[in-house]
Every structure is written in C-alpha cells, then in structure tokens.
N, C-alpha and C positions, 0 to 999 in steps of 0.2 A: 437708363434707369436712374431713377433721382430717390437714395435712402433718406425717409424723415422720421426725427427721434423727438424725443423730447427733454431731454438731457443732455448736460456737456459732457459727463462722462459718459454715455452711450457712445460717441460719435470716436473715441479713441476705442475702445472694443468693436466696432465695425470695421475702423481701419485696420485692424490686427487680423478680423477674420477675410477682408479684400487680399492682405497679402498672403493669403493660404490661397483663396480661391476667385483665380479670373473672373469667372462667372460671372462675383457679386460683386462687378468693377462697378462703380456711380458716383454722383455727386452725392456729399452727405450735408443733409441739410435739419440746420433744428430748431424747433418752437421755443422760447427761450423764456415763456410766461408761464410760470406755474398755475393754469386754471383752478387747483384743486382747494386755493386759498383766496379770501379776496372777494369783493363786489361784483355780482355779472349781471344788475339789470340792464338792459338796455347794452348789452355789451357791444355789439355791433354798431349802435349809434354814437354819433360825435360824443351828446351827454353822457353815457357810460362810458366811453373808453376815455373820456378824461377823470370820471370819478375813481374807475381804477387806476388809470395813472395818478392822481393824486396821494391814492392812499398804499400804492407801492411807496411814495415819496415818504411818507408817514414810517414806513418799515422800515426803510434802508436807512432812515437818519441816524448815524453815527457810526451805522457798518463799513465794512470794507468795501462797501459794493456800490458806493452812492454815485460813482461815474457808470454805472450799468442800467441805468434807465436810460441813456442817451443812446446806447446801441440795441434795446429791444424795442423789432420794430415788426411783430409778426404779422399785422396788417401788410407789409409790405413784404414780407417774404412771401403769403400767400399770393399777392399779386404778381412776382417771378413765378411763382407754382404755374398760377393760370397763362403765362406768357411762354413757359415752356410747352405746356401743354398743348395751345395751341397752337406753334410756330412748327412743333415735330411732332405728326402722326404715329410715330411708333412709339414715343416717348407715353413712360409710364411712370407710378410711384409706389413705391413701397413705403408704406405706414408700419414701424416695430414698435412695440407699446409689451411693458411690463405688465406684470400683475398690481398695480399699484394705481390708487385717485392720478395724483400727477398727470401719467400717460394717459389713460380715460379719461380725463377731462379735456388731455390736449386735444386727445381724438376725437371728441365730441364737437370740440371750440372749432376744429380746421375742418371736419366731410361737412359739416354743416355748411360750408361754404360751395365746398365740389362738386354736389346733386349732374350737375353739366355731362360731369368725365367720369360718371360710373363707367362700367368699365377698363377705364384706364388706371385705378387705384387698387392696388392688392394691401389686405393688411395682413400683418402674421404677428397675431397677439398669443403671447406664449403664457397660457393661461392654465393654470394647475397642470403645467408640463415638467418632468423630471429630467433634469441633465447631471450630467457628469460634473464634477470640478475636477481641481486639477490633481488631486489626491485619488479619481478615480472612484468616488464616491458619489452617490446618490442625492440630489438635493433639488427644490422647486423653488426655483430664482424669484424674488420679486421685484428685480430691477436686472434690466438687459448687461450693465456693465460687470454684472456676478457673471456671468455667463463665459467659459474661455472661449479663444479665438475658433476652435477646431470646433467646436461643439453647434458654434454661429451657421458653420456648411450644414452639417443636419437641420438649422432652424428655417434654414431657405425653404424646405421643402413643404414649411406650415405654410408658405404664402399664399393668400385664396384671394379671388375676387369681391370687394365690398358688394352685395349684393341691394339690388334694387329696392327689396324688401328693405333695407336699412337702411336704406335712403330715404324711406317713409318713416321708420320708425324712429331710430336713432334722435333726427333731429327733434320730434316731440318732446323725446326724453328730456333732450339737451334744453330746450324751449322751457320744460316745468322746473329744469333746477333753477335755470336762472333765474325765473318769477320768483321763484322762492327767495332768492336772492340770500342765502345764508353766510356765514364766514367760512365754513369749512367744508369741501367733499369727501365722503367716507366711500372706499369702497367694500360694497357688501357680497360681489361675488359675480363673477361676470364681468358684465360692464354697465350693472345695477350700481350707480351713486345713490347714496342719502346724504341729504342736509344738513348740517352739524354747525351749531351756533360756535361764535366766533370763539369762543369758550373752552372749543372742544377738547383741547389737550392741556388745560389747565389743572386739572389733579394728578395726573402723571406726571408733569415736570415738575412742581411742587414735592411727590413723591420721591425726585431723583434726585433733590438737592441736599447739600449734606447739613448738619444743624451748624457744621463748621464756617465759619468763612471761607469762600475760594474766588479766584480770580475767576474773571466770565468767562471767560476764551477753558478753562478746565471743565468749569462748571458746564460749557454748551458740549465738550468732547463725551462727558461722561451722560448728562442726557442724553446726545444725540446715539451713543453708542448701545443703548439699554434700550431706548424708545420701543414699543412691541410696532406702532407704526411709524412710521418716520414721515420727517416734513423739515423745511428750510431752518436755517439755523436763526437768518434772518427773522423768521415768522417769530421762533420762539424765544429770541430775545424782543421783541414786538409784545408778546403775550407777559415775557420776567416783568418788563415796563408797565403792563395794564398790571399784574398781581402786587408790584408794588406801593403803586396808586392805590393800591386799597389795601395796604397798609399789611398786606401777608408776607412781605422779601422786605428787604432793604439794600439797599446798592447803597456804596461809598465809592467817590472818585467823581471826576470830570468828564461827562460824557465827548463835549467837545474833541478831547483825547482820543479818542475812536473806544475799541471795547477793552484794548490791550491790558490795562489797568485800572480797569473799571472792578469792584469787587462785590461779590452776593452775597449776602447771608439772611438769617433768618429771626426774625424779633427776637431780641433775647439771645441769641446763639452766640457764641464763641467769636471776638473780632480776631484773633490772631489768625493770618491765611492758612488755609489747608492747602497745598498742591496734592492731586490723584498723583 
C-alpha cells in the first residue's frame, strides 16, 4: 500500500495514525507542487513545466524556500508511482485529499496520469465529512493534518475505488482549467474548481493588514491565521510584492536579507513597527 498526500504536514498525521493501526502500514508519499496556484497550460509538456518552473522561481525569491525547487520533482515521483505499480501486482494507492483547491488539484494533476491502473487507485476524499477533535467535539476538517491520529482508522473506511466513469470525466475537467490557464484554483464544492485571476486574494490580504507598520514574517502569521481560505505564505508575499508595485503597501528593508526584516505598511500609515 503506497499513502499519497499532498502536503508535508499530512504525511506526519498519517504517520501518527500508522502507529495506532497496522493495517494502514505503507509508504507515504507526496505531491509537493501546489497545482491550485500558478500556470498550467501545457503543463505536461516540456514548455509548460518549465514556465511553471520558472514562475515558482519568481515566488520563492527571497523566501526561505528557494533551495526547494531543486527537490520538487513530481514528474518523477509519478514515474516511481507507475514502476511500483507495475513491478507488484498486488500493489495499490491510496489518494487522501482534504476539502481544499490544493488537494483537488493535486488530484486532478496525478489520475490524469494513471487512466492505465484504475482499479489499482482508491481515493478517500473526506469531503463535508464531520470528525472529532481532540476536545471530543464536532468539526469538518478542511485539511487531513486537523484530523487526530485515532480518528484517521475511521477515515480508512471512506476508501473507494476511483471509478472508470472518472477516469473519463475528471481529466476533462482537469484539461478545461488548465486551458483556461488562470492564477488561482477555487474550490466550489466537490471537486468543482473555478478559475480565479491571479488577483484572487488580493482584497482580503489587503483587508488583514494593520495601518501599523509590522514586520513581514507577523504580518504573513496574522493573514495567514484569519484567511477564510488559505494558500502559501510564499504565494502571498508574491501577491504583498505585485500590491506594492502598484503603489497600495509599501515595504521598507532589503529583500536580499530574506523576509526576516523586511517591513509592511501602508501609504501613509504609521512607520513605527507594530508586533501582533
């Protein structure tokens, strides 16, 4: 059994639910590209996947993350996919996917590859599903790493077979967003994406920022923590950078410096920092 996520922190909450339950003993393995942001025409051809390699390069500059485009390489994890697959006949995959763009897109970006090993692919998309937390209370996760470890043995039992029907339909779907080729994926319910210009969260961040000055690294904790949908911290300092450019933020500091001290604020606003 080979688990695939689409998150780094999924694959520490899978581990946690392995050691409750043999069962769900496997290899965990995970898509490491966020599809639900970014360029995807031609995404399978050489010329797309270097235009989105490039314009990841565009995102991560000045982040902490810019030695992390040398190790994503999901073109070549799918290709292990297909060589497990078919080296061991009993070998199978389980696909866990939140309620969230992210996962849906990953999913969309990887069966569109697999058509071959239907039946060999189970997904368990936990999709307006109510679990426990750890307070014993009631809640509908929309990311698998909310989910506690005990709760994960109950989720085994959503696993089904990607059905044939989906293997016709799915990759259509997946075929017209890309044409479209937008900057953002929304999910609308299901595993219903709509298009969303590259724009898409720019009046909500704007919204979250204080008139204060604050450090960037505060400023992305308290966006990221209020966001009603959430997305890479990367992305939305990506987005702070285009809202500058046009003259709505103002940044003071060295980017070169990474984001550590880099500071936001807002025309006119207050230069003394504010820390949350």
């Amino acid at each position: 059994m080979i688990h695939l996520v689409f998150n780094t922190a999924n694959i520490a909450a899978l581990e946690a639910a392995i050691e409750l339950d043999e069962n769900l003993a496997g290899q965990i393995v995970e898509i490491k590209d966020d599809y639900a942001v970014g360029p995807l025409l031609d995404i399978y051809e050489t010329e797309g996947y270097q235009a989105r390699k490039t314009w990841w390069e565009e995102v991560l500059m000045h982040s902490p993350y810019t030695d992390q485009l040398a190790i994503v390489d999901d073109k070549l994890t799918v290709h292990h996919l297909i060589q497990s697959l078919e080296e061991d006949p009993a070998e199978e995959i389980w696909i866990w996917m939140g309620q969230n763009a992210h996962d849906v897109s990953g999913y969309y970006w990887l069966m569109s590859q697999l058509k071959p090993y239907q039946g060999k692919l189970q997904v368990l998309y936990l999709n307006n599903l109510p679990f426990l937390n750890d307070k014993g209370q009631l809640f509908y996760p929309v990311h698998l790493s909310e989910i506690p470890a005990k709760e994960f043995i109950k989720a085994k039992k959503l696993a089904r077979p990607i059905t044939l029907s989906e293997f016709e339909l799915d990759p259509d779907e997946w075929k017209k967003i890309c044409q479209e080729n937008e900057g953002v994926r929304f999910l609308e319910g299901g595993k219903k994406l709509a298009s969303m210009p590259i724009t898409y969260y720019d009046k909500e961040i704007l919204s979250l920022l204080t008139k204060n000055a604050q450090k960037l690294p505060s400023a992305l904790a308290h966006i990221l923590s209020k966001m009603k949908i959430k997305t890479g911290d990367a992305f939305i300092v990506f987005r702070l950078k285009a809202l500058a450019a046009l003259g709505k933020i103002v940044f003071v500091g060295n980017w070169e410096k990474g984001w550590k001290d880099m500071i936001v604020q807002m025309p006119g606003g207050s230069s003394v920092v504010v820390e949350d």
